[in-house]
C-alpha positions in Angstrom: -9.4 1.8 49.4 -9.7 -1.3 48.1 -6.7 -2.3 45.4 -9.3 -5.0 44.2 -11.4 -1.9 42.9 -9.1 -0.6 41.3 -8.1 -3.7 39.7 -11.6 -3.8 38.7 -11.7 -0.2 37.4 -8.3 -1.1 35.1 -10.1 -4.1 33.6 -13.5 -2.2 32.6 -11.3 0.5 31.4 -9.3 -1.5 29.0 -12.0 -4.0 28.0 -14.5 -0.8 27.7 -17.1 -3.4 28.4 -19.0 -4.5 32.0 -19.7 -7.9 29.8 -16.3 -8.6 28.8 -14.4 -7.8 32.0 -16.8 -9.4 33.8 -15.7 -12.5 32.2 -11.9 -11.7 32.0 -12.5 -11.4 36.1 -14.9 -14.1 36.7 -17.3 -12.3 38.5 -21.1 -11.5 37.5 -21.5 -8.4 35.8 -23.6 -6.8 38.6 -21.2 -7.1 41.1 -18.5 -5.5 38.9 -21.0 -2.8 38.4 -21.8 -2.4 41.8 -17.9 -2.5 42.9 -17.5 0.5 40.2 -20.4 2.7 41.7 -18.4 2.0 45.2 -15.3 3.5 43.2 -16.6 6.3 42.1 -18.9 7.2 45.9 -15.6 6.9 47.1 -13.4 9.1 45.1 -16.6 11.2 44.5 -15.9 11.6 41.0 -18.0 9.7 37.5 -14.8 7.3 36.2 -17.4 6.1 33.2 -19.9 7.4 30.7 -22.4 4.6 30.3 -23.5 4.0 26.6 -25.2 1.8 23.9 -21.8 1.0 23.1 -20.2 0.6 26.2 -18.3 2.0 29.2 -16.5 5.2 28.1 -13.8 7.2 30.2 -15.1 10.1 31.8 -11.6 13.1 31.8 -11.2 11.8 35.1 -11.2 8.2 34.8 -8.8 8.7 32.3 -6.4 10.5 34.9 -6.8 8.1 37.2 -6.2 5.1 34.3 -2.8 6.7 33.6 -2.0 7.5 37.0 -2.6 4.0 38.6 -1.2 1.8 35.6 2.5 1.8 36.9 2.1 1.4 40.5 -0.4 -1.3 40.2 2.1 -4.1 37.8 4.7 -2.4 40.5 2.3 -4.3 43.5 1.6 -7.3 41.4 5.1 -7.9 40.3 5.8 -7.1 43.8 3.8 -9.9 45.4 5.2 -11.9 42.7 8.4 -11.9 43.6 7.8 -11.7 47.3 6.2 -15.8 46.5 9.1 -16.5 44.4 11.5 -16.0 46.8 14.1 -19.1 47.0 12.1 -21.1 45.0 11.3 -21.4 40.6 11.2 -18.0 39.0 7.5 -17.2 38.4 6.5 -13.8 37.1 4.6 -12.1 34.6 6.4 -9.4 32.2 5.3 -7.4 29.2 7.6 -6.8 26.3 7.2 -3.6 23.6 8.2 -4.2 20.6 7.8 -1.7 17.6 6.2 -3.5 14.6 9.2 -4.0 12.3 10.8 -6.1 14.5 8.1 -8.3 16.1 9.3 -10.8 13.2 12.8 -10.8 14.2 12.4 -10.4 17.8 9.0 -12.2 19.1 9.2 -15.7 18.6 13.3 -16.1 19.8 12.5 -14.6 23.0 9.8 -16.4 24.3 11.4 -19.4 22.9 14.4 -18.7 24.9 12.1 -17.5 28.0 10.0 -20.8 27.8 13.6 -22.6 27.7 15.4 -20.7 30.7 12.3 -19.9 32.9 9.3 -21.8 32.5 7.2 -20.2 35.0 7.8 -17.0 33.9 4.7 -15.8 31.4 5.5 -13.2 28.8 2.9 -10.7 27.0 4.3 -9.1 24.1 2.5 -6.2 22.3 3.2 -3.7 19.7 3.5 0.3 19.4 5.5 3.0 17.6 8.6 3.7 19.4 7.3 6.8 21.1 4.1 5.0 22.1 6.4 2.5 23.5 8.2 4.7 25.7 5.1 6.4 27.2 4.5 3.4 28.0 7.2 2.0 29.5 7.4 5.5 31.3 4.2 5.0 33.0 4.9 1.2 33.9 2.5 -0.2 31.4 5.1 -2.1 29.9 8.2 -3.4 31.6 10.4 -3.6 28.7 10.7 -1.7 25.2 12.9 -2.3 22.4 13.3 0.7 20.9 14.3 2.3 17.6 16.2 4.7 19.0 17.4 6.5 22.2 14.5 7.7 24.5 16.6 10.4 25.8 14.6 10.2 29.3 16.2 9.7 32.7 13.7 7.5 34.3 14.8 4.9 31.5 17.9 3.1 31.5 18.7 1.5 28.0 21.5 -1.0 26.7 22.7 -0.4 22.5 22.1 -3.9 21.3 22.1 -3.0 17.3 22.8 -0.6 14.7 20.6 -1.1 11.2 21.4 0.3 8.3 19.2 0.9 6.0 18.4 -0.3 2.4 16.0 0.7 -0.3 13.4 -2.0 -1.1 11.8 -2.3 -4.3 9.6 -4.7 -6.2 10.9 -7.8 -8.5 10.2 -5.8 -11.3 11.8 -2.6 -10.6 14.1 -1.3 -12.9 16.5 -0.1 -10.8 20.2 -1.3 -12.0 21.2 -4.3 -10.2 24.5 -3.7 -9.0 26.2 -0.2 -7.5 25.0 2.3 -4.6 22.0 3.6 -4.9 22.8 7.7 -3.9 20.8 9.5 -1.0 19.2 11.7 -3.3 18.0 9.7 -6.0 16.4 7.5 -3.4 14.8 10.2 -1.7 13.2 11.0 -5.4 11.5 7.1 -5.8 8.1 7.4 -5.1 8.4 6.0 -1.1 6.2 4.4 1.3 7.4 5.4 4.7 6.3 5.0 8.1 4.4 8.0 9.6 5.6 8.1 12.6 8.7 11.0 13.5 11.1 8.5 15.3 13.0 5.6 14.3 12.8 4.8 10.9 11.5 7.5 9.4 13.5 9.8 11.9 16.7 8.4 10.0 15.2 9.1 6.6 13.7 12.8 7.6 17.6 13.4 8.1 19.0 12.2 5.2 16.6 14.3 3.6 17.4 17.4 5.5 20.9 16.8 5.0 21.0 15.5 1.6 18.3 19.5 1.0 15.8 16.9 -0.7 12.3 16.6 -0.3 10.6 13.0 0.0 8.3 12.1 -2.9 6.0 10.2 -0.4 3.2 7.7 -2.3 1.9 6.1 1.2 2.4 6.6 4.6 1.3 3.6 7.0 2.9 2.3 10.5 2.1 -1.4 9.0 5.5 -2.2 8.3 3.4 -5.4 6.8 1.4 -3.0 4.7 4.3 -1.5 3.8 5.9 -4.3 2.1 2.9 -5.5 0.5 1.9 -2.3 -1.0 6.2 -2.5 -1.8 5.6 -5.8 -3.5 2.6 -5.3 -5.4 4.1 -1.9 -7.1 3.2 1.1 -5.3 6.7 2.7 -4.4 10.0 1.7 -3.1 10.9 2.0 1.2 13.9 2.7 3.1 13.9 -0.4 6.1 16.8 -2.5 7.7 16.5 -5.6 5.5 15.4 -7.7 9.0 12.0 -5.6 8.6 11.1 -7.7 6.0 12.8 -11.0 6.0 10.1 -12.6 5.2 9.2 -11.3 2.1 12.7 -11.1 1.2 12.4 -14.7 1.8 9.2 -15.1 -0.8 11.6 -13.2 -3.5 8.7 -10.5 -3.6 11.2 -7.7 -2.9 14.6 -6.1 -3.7 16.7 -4.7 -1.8 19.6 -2.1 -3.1 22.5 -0.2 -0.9 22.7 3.1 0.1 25.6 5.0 -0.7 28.2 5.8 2.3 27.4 6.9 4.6 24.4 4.5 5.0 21.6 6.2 7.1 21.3 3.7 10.3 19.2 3.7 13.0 20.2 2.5 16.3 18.4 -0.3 18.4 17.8 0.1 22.1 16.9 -2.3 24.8 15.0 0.0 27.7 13.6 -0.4 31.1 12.6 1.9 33.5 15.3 3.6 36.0 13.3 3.5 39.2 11.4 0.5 38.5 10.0 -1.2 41.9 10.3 -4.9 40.1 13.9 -5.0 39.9 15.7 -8.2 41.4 16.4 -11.4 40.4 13.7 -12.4 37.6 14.0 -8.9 36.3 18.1 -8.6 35.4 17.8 -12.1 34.3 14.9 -11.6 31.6 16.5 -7.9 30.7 20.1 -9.8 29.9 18.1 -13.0 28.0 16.4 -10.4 26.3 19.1 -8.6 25.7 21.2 -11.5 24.5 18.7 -12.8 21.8 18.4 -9.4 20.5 21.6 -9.2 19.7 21.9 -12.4 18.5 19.1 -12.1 15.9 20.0 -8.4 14.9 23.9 -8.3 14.6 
């Protein structure tokens, strides 16, 4: 079998258009078509419902998506390095980052990237923390920073940070200005929280359970942007590490008050995968840059 099909097939299925992957690959959209019907003859299975609105996966094209993902960025990172060899670092890596810290975290890493290796391209996209771990577990991604521990062998992760976190409330809240804010009256403000079970709102579920309180929840988004803005224009207060919102922190659209001690925290992970087929020289060398402007921004 071809791995130029299958290359194919990954572009169609991501694009969920002939048209637009046709252009991604620079071939003519017949030919892609015609090397997709030569997929499927030869796995003898339909990969794609054709529609009005596109290419849709069939339940198997979707198996074979998830199963191929990894083990084809394993090949190309593979041949990569195999050119690289003894001369400039080239390379192509993907970064996950979950959405509060793409602010923080984003720009100073592929600043530092473009600084220290200038042939190496970085992608950086965005996902809840488990999201990011499925991910990263099927070798979609090749690095995560995650909001807390994955607790899965096939990953190996580095602590770079511990947050704590603070309530965040609009200019006009009257909330006293000075003193602790306690866990329970903060769990009784009318909140807008992430939806999402881990990382942040992990931390809060268990100050809640311990603290026997239940959350007075106004609005649930993973937007950590939406968050602040519905924050800032007076629909609730949030519990967030303050660097989740530096920038309207910045704008003086928010407040931030402490938490009484103990401060609920969540911990900040740095994760790749344990068996990954990349590793070598560009890999531990964009893992410790990584890791050494995350913890330069967050601590």
């Amino acid at each position: 079998m071809e791995t130029r099909r299958l290359t194919y097939f990954m572009r169609v299925a991501e694009d969920g258009s002939l048209t637009k992957a046709s252009g991604v690959l620079r071939i003519a959209q017949p030919a892609l078509s015609r090397q997709i019907r030569l997929l499927e003859e030869e796995l003898g299975v339909t990969l794609f419902t054709r529609t009005a609105r596109g290419m849709l996966l069939t339940e198997e094209g979707e198996y074979l998506r998830s199963a191929i993902a990894g083990p084809l960025r394993e090949l190309d990172m593979a041949l990569h390095n195999i050119r690289s060899m003894g001369a400039t670092m080239a390379a192509n890596f993907t970064l996950g980052l979950p959405p509060g810290l793409t602010d923080s975290l984003a720009m100073p890493v592929i600043q530092a990237l473009r600084e220290t290796f200038p042939n190496i391209r970085l992608c950086v996209v965005e996902g809840a923390t488990g999201v990011l771990i499925d991910w990263l577990g099927r070798g979609v991604i090749d690095f995560a920073i995650l909001e807390e521990s994955s607790r899965n062998d096939r990953l190996t992760e580095e602590r770079i940070a511990t947050l704590p976190l603070v309530i965040v409330g609009p200019q006009s809240s009257p909330l006293p200005h000075h003193g602790d804010i306690p866990h329970s009256s903060a769990l009784q403000l009318p909140l807008v929280l992430p939806s999402h079970h881990l990382g942040v709102r992990g931390a809060i579920n268990d100050v809640a359970a311990k603290s026997h309180c239940a959350l007075k929840i106004s609005t649930e988004t993973d937007s950590h942007r939406l968050i602040a803005d519905l924050v800032a224009g007076g629909s609730g207060y949030t519990l967030m590490p303050e660097c989740y919102l530096t920038q309207k922190l910045a704008e003086h659209a928010l407040k931030t008050w402490s938490l009484s001690r103990p401060a609920p925290c969540i911990e900040i992970f740095l994760s790749t995968r344990e068996n990954s087929k990349i590793s070598g020289r560009q890999f531990s060398e964009v893992t410790k840059m990584i890791s050494d402007v995350a913890k330069r921004q967050l601590n």
